[in-house]
mmCIF file of the N, C-alpha and C atoms, coordinates in Angstrom:
data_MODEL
# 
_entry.id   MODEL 
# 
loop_
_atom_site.group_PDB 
_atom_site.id 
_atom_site.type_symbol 
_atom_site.label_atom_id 
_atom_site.label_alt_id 
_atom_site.label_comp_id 
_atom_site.label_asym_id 
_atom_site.label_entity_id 
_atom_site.label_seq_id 
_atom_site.pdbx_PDB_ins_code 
_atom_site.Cartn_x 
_atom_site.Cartn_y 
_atom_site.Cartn_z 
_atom_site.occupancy 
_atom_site.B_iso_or_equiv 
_atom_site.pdbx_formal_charge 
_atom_site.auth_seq_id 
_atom_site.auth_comp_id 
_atom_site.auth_asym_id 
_atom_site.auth_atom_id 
_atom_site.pdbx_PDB_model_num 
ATOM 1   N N  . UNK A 1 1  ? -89.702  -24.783 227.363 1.00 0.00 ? 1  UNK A N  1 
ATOM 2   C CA . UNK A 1 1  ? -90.963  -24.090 227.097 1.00 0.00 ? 1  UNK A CA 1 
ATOM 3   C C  . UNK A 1 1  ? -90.834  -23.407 225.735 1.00 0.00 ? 1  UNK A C  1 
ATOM 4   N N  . UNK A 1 2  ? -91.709  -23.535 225.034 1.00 0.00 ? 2  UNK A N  1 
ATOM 5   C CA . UNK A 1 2  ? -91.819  -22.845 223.656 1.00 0.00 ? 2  UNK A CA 1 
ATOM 6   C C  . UNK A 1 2  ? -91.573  -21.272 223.934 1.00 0.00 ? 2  UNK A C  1 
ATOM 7   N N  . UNK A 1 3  ? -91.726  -21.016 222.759 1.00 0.00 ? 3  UNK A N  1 
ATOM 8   C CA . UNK A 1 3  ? -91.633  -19.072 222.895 1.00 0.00 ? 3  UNK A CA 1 
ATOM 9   C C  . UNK A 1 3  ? -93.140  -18.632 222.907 1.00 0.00 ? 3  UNK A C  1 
ATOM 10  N N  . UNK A 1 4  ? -93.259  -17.238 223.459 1.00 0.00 ? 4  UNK A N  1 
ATOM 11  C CA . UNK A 1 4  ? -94.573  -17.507 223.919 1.00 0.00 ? 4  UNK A CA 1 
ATOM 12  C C  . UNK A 1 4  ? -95.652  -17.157 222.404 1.00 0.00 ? 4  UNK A C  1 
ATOM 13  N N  . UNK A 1 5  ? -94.763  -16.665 221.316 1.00 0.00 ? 5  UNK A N  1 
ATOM 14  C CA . UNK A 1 5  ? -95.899  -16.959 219.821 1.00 0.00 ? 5  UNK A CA 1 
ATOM 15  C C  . UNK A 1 5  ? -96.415  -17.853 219.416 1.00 0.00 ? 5  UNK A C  1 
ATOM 16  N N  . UNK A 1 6  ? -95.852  -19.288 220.007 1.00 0.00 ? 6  UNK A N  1 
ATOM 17  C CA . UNK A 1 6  ? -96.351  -20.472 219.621 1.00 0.00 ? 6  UNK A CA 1 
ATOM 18  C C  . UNK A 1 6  ? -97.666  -21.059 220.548 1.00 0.00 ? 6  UNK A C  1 
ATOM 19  N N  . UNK A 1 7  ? -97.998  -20.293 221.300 1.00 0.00 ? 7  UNK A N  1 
ATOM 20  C CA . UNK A 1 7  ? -98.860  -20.790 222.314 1.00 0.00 ? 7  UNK A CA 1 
ATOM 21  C C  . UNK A 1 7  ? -100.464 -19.882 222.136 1.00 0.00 ? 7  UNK A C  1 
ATOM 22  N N  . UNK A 1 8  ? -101.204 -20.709 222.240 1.00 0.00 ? 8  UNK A N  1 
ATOM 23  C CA . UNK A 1 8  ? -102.516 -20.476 221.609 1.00 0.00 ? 8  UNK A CA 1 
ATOM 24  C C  . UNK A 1 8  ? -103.187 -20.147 222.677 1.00 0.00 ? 8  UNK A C  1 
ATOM 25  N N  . UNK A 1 9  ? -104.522 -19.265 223.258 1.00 0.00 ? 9  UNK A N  1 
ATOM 26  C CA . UNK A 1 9  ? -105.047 -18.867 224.271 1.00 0.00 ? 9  UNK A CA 1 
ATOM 27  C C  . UNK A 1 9  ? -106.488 -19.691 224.448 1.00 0.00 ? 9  UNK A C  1 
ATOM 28  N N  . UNK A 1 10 ? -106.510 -20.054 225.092 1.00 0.00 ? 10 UNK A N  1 
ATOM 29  C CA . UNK A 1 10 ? -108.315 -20.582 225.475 1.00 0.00 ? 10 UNK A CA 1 
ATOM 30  C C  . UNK A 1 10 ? -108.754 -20.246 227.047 1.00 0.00 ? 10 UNK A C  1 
ATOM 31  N N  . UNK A 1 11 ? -109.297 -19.343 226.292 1.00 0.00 ? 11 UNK A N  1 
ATOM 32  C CA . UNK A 1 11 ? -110.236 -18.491 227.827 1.00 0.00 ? 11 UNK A CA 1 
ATOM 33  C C  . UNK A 1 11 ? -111.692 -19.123 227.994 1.00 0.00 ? 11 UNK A C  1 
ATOM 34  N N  . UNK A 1 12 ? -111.224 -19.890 229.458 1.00 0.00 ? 12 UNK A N  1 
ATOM 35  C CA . UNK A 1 12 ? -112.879 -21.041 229.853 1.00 0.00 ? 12 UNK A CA 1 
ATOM 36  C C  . UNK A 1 12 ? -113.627 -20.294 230.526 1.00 0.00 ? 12 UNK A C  1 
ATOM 37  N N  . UNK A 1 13 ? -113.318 -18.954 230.688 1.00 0.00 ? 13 UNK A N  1 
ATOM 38  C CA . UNK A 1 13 ? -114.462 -18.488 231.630 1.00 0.00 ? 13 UNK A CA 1 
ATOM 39  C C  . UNK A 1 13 ? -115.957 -18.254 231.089 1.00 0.00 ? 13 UNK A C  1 
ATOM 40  N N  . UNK A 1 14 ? -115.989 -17.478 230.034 1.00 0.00 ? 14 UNK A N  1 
ATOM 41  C CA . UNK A 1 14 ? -117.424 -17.625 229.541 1.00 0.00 ? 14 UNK A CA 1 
ATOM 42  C C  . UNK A 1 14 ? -118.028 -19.125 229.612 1.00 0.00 ? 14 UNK A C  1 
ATOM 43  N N  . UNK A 1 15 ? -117.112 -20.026 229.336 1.00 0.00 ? 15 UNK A N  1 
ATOM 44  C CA . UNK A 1 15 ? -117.835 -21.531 229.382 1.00 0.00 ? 15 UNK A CA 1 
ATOM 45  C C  . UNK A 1 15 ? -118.237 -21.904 231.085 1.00 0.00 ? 15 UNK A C  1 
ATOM 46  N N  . UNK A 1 16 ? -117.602 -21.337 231.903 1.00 0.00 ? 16 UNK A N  1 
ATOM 47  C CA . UNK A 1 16 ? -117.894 -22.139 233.207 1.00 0.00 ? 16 UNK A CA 1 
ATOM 48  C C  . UNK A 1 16 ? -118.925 -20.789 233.536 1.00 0.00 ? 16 UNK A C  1 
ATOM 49  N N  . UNK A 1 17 ? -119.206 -20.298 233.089 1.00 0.00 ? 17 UNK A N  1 
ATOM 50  C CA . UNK A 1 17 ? -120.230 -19.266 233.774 1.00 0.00 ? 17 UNK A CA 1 
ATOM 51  C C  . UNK A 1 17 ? -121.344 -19.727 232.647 1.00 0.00 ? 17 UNK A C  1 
ATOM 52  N N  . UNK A 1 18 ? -121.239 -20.103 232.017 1.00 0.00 ? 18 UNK A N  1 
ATOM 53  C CA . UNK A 1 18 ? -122.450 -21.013 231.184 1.00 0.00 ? 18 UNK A CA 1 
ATOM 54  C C  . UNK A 1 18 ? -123.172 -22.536 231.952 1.00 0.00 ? 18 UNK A C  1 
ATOM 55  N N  . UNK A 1 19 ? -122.217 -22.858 232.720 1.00 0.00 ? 19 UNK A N  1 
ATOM 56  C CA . UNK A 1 19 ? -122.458 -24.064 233.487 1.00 0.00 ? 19 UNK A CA 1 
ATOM 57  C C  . UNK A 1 19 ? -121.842 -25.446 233.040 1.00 0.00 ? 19 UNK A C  1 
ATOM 58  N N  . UNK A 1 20 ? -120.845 -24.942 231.765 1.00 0.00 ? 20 UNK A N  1 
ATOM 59  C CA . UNK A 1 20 ? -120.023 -25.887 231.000 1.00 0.00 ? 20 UNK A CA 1 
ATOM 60  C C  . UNK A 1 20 ? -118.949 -26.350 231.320 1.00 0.00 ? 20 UNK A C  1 
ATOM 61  N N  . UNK A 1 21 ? -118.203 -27.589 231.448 1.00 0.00 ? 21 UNK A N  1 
ATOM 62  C CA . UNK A 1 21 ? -117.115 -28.106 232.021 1.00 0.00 ? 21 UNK A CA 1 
ATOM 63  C C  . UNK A 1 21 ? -116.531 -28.237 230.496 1.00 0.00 ? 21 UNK A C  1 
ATOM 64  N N  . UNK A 1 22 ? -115.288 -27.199 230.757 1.00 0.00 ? 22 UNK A N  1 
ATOM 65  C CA . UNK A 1 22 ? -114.280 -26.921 229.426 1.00 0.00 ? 22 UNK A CA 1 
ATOM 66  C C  . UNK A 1 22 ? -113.386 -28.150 229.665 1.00 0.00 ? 22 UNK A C  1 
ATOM 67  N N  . UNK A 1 23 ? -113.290 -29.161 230.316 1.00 0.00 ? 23 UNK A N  1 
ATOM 68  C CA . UNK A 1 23 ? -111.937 -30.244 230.011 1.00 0.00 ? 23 UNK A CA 1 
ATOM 69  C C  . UNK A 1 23 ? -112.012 -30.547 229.370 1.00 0.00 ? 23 UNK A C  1 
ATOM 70  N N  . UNK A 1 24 ? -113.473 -31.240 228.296 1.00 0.00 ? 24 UNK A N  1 
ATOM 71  C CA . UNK A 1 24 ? -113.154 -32.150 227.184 1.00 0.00 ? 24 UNK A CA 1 
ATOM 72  C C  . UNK A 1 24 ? -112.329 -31.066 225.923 1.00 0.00 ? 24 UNK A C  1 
ATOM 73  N N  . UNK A 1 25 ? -112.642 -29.962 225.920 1.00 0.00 ? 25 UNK A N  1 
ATOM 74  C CA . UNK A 1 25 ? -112.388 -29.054 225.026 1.00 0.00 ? 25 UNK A CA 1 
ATOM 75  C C  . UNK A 1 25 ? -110.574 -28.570 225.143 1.00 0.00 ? 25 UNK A C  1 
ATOM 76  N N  . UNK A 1 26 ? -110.274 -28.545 226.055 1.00 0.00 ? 26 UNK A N  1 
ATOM 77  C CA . UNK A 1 26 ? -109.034 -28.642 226.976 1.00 0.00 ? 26 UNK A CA 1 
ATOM 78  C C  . UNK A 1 26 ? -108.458 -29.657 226.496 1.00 0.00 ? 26 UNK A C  1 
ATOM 79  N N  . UNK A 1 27 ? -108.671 -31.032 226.594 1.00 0.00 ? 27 UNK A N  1 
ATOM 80  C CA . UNK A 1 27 ? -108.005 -32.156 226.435 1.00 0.00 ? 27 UNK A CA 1 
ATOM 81  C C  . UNK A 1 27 ? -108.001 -32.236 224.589 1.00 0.00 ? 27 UNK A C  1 
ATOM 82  N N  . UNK A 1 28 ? -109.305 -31.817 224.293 1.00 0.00 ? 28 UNK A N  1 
ATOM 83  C CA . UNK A 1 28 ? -108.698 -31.780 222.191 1.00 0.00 ? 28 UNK A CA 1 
ATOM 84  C C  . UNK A 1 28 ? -108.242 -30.816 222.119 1.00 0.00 ? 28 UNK A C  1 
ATOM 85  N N  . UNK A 1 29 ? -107.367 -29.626 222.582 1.00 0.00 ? 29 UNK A N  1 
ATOM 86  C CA . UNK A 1 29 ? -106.463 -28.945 222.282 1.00 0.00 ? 29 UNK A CA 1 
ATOM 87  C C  . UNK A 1 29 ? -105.375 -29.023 222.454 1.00 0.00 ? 29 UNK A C  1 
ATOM 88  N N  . UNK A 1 30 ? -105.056 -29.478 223.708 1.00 0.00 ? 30 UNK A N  1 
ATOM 89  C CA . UNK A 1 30 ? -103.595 -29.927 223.909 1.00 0.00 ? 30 UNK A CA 1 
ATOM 90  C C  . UNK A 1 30 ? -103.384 -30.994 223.022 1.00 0.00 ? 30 UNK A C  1 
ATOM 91  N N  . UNK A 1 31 ? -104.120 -31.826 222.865 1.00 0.00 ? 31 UNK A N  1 
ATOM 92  C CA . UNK A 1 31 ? -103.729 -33.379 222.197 1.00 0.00 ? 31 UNK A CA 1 
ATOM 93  C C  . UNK A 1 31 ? -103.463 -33.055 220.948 1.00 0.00 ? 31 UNK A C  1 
ATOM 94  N N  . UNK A 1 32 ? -103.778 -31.511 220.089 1.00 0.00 ? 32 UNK A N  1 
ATOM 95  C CA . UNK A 1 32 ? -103.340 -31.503 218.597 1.00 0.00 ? 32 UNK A CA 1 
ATOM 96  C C  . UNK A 1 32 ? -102.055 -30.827 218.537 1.00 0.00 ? 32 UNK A C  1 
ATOM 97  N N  . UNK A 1 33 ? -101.562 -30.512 220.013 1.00 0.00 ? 33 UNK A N  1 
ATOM 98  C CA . UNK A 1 33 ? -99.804  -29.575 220.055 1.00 0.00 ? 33 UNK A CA 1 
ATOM 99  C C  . UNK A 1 33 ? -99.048  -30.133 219.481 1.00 0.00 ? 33 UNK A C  1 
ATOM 100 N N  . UNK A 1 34 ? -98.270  -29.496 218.679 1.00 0.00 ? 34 UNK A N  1 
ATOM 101 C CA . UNK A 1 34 ? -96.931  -29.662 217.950 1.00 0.00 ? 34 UNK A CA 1 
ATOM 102 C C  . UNK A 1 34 ? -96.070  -29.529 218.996 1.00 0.00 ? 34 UNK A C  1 
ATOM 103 N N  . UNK A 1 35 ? -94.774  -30.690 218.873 1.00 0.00 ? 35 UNK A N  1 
ATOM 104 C CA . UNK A 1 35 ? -93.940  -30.435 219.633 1.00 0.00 ? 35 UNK A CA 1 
ATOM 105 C C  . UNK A 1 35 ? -93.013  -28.834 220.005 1.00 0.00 ? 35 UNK A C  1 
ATOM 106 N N  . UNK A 1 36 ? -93.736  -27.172 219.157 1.00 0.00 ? 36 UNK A N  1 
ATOM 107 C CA . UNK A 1 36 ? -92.656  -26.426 219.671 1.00 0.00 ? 36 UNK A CA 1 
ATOM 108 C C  . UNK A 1 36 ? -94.355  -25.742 219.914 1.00 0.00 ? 36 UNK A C  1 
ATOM 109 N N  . UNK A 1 37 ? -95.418  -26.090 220.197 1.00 0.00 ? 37 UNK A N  1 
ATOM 110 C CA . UNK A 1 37 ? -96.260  -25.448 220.580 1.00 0.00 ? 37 UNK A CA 1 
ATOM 111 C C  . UNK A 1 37 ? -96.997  -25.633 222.226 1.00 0.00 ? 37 UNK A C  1 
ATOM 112 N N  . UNK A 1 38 ? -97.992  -24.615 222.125 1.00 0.00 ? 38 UNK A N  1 
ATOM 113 C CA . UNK A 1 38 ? -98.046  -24.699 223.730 1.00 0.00 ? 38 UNK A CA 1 
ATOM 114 C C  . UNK A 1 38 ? -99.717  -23.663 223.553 1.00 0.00 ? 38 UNK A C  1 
ATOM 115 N N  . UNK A 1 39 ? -100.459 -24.315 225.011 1.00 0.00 ? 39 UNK A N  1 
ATOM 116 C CA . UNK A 1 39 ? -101.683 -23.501 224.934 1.00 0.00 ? 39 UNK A CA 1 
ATOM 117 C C  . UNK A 1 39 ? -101.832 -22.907 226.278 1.00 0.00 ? 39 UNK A C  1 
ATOM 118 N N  . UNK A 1 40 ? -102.303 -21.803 226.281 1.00 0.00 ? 40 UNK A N  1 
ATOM 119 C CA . UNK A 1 40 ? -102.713 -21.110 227.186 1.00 0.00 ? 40 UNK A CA 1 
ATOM 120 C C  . UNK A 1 40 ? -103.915 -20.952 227.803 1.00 0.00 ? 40 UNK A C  1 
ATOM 121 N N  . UNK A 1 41 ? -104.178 -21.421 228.994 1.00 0.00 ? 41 UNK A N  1 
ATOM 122 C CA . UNK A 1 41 ? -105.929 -21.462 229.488 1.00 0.00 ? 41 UNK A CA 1 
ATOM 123 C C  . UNK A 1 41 ? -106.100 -20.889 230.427 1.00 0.00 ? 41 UNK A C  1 
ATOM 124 N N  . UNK A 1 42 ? -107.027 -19.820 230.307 1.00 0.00 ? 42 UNK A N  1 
ATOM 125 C CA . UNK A 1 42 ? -107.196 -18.798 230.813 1.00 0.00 ? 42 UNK A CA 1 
ATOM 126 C C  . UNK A 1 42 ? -108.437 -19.100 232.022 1.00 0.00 ? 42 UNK A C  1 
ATOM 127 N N  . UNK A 1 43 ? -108.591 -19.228 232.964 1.00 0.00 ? 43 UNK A N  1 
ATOM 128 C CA . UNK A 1 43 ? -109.236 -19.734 234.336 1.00 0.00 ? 43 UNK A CA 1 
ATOM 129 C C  . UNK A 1 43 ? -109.229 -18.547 235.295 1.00 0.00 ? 43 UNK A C  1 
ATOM 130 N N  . UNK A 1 44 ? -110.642 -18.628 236.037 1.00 0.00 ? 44 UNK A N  1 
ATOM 131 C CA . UNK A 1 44 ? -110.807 -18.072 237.513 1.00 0.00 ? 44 UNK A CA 1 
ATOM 132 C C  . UNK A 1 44 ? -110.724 -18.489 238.317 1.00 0.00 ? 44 UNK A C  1 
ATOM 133 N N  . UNK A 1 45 ? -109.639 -19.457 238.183 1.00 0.00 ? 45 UNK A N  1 
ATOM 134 C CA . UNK A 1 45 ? -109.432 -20.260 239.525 1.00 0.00 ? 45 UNK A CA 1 
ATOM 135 C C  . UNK A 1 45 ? -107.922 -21.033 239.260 1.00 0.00 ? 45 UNK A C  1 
ATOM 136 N N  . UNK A 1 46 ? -107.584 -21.364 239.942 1.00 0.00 ? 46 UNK A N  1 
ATOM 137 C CA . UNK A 1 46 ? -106.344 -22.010 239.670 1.00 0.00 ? 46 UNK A CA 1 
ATOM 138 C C  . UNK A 1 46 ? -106.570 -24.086 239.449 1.00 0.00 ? 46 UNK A C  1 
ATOM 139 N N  . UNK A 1 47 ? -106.542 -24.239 238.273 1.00 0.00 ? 47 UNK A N  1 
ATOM 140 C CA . UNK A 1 47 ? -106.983 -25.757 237.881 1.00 0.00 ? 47 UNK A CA 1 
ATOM 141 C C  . UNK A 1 47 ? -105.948 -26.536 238.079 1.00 0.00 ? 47 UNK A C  1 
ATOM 142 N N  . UNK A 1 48 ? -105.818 -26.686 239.595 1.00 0.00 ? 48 UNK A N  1 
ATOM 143 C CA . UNK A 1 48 ? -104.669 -27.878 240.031 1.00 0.00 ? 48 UNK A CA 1 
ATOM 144 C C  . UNK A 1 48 ? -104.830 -28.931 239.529 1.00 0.00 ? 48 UNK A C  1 
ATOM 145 N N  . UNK A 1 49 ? -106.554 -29.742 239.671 1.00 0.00 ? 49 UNK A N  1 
ATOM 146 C CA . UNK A 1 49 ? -106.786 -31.076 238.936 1.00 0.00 ? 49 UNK A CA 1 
ATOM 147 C C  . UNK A 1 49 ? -106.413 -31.385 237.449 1.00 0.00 ? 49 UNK A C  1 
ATOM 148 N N  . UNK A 1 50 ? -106.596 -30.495 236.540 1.00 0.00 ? 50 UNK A N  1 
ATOM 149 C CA . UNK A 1 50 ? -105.753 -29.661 235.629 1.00 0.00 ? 50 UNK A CA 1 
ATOM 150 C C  . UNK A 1 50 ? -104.390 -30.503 235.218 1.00 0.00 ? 50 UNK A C  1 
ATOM 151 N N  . UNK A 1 51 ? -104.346 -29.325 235.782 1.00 0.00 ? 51 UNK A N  1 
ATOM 152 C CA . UNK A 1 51 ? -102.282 -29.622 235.705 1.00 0.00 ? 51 UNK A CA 1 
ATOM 153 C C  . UNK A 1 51 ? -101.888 -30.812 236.164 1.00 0.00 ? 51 UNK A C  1 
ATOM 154 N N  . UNK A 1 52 ? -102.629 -31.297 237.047 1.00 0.00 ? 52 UNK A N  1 
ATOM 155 C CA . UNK A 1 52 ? -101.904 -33.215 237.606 1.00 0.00 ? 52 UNK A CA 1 
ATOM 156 C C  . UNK A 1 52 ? -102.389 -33.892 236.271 1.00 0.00 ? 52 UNK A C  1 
ATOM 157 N N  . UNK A 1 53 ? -103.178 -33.692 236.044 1.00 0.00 ? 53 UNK A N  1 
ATOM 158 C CA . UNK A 1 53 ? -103.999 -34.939 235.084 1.00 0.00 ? 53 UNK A CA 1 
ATOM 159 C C  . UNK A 1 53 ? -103.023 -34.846 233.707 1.00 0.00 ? 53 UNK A C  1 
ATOM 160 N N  . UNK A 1 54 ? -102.758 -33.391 233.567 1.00 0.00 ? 54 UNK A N  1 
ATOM 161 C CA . UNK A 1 54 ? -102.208 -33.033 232.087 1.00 0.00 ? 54 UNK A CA 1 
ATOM 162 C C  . UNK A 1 54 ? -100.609 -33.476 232.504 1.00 0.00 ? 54 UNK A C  1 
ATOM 163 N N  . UNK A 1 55 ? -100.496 -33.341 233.652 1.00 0.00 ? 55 UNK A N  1 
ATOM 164 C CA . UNK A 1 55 ? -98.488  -33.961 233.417 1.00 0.00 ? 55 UNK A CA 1 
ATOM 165 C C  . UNK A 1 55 ? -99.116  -35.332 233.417 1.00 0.00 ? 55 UNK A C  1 
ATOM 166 N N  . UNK A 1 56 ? -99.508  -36.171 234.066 1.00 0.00 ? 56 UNK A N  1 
ATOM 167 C CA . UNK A 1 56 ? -99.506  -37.352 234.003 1.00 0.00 ? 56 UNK A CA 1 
ATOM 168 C C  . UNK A 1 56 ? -100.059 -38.125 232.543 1.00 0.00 ? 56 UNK A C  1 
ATOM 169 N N  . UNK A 1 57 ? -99.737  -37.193 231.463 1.00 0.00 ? 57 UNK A N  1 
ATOM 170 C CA . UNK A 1 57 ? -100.288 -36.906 230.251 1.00 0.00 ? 57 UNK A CA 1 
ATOM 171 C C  . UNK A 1 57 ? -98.700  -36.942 229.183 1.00 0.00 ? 57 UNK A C  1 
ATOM 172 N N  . UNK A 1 58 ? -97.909  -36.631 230.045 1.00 0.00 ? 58 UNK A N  1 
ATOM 173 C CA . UNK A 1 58 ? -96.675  -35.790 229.768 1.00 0.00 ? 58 UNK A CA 1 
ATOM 174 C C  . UNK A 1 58 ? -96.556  -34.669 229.479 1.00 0.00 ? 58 UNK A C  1 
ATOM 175 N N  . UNK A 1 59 ? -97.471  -33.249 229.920 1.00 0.00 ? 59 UNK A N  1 
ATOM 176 C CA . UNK A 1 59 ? -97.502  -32.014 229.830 1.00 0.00 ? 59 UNK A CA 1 
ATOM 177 C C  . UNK A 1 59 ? -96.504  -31.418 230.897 1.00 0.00 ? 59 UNK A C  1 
ATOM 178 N N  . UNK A 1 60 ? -95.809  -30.129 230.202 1.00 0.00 ? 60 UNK A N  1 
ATOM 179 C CA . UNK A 1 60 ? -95.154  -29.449 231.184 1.00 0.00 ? 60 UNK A CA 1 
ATOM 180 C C  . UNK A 1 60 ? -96.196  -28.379 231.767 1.00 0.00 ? 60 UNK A C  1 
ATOM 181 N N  . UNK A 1 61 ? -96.483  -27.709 232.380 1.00 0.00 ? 61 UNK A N  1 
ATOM 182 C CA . UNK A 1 61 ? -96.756  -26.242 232.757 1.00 0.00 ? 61 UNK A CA 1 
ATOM 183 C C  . UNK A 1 61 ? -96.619  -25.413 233.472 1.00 0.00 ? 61 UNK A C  1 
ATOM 184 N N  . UNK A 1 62 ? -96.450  -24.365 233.391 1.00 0.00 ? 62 UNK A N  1 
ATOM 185 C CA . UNK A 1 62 ? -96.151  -23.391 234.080 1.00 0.00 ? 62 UNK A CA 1 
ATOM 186 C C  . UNK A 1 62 ? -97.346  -22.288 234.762 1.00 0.00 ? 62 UNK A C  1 
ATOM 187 N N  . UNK A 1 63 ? -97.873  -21.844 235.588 1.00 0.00 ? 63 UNK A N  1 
ATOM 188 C CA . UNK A 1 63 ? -98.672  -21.297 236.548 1.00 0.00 ? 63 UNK A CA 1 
ATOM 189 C C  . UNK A 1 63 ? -98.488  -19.508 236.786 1.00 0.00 ? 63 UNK A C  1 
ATOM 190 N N  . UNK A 1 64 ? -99.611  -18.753 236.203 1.00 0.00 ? 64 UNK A N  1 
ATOM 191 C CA . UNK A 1 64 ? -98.898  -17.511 236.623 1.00 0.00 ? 64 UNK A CA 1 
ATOM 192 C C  . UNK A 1 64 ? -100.568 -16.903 237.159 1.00 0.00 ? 64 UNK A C  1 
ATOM 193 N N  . UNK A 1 65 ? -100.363 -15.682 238.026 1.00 0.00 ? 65 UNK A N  1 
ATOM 194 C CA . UNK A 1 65 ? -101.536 -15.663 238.646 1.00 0.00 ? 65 UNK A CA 1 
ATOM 195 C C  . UNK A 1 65 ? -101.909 -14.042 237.244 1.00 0.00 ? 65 UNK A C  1 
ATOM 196 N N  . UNK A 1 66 ? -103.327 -13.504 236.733 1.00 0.00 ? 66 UNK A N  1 
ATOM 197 C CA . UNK A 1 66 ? -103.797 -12.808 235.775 1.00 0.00 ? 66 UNK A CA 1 
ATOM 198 C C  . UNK A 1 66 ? -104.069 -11.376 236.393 1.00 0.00 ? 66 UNK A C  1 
ATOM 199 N N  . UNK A 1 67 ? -104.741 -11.165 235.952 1.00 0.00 ? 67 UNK A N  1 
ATOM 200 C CA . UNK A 1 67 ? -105.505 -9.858  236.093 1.00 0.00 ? 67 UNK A CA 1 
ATOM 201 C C  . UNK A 1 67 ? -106.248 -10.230 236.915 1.00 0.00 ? 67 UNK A C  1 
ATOM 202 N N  . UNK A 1 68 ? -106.746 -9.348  238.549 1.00 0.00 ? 68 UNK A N  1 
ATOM 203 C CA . UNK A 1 68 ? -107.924 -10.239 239.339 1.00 0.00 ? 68 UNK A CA 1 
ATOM 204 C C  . UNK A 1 68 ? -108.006 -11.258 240.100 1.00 0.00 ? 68 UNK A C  1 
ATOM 205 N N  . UNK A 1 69 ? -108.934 -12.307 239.812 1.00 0.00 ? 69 UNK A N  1 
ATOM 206 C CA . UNK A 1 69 ? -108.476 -13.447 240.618 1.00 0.00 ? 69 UNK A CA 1 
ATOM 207 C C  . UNK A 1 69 ? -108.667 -14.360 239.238 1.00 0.00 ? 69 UNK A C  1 
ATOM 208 N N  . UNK A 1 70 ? -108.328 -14.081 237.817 1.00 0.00 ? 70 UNK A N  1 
ATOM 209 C CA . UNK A 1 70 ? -107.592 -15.126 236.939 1.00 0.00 ? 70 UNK A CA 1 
ATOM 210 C C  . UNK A 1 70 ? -106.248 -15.762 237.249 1.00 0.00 ? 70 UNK A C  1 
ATOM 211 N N  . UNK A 1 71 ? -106.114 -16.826 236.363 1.00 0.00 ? 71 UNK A N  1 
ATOM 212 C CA . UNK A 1 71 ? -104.966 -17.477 236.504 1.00 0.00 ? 71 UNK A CA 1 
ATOM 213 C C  . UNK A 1 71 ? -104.606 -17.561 235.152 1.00 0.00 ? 71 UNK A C  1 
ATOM 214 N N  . UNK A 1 72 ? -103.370 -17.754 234.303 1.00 0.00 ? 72 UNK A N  1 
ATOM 215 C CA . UNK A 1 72 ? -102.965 -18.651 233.515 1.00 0.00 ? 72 UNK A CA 1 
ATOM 216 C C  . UNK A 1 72 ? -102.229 -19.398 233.438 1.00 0.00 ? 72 UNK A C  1 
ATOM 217 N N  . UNK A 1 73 ? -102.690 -20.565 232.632 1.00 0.00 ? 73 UNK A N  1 
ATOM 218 C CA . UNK A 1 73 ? -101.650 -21.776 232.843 1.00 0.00 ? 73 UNK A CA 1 
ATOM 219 C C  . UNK A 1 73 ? -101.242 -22.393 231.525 1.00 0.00 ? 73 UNK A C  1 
ATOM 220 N N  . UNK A 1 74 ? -100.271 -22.077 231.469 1.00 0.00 ? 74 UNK A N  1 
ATOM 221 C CA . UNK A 1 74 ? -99.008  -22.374 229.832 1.00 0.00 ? 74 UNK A CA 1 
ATOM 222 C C  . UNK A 1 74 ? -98.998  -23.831 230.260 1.00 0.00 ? 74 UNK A C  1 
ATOM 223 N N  . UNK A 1 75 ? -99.413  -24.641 229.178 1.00 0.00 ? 75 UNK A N  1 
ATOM 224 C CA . UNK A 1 75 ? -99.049  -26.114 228.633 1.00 0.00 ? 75 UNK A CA 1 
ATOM 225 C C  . UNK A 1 75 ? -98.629  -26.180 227.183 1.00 0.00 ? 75 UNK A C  1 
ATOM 226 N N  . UNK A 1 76 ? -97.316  -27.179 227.702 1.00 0.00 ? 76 UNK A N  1 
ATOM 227 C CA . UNK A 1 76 ? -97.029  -27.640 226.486 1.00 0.00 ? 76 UNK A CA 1 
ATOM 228 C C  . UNK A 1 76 ? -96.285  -29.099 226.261 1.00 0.00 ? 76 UNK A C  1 
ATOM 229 N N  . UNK A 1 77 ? -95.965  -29.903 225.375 1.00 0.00 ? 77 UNK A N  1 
ATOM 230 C CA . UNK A 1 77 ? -95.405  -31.249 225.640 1.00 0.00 ? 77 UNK A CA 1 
ATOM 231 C C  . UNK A 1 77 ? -93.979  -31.037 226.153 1.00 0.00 ? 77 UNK A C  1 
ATOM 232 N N  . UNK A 1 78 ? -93.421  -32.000 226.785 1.00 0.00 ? 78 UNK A N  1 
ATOM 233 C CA . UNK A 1 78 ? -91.992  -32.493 227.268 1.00 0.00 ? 78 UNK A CA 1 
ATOM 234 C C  . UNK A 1 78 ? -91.580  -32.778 226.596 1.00 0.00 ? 78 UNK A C  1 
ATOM 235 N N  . UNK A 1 79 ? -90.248  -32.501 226.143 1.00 0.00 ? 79 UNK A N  1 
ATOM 236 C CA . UNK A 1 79 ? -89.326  -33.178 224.871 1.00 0.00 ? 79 UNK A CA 1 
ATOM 237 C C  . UNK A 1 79 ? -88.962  -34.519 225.470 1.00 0.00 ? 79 UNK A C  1 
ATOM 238 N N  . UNK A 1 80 ? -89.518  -34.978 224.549 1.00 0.00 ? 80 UNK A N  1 
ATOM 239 C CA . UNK A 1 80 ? -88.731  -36.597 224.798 1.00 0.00 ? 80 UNK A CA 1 
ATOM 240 C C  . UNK A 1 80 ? -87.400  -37.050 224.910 1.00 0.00 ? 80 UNK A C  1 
# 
């Protein structure tokens, strides 16, 4: 896992309370990670579909529960 300065934050909640589905926005962020970088997505819910889709991607991540009933979830690539 990177250190956590290298990891960038994207908070989807204003978007899903807009009625907006943040994956496509999700998927062009991870896809521009540098191998010592990593993003952070900030959710009210815990995005299991998420995290399967993104390892089967080759993403690592890690799961921590927020403030409330947020979640965050650290992605970043697998060293090859």
């Amino acid at each position: 896992m990177p250190p956590l300065n290298k990891f960038k934050r994207f908070d989807v909640r204003g978007l899903l309370r807009q009625g907006i589905e943040p994956f496509p926005e999700i998927l062009a962020k991870v896809q521009t990670l540098g191998a010592d970088d990593g993003l952070i997505v900030v959710a009210p819910f815990l995005p299991s579909p998420l995290v399967e889709r993104l390892a089967g991607e080759g993403f690592a991540s890690k799961v921590e529960r927020g403030q409330g009933a947020d979640w965050l979830v650290y992605f970043w690539r697998e060293a090859a």
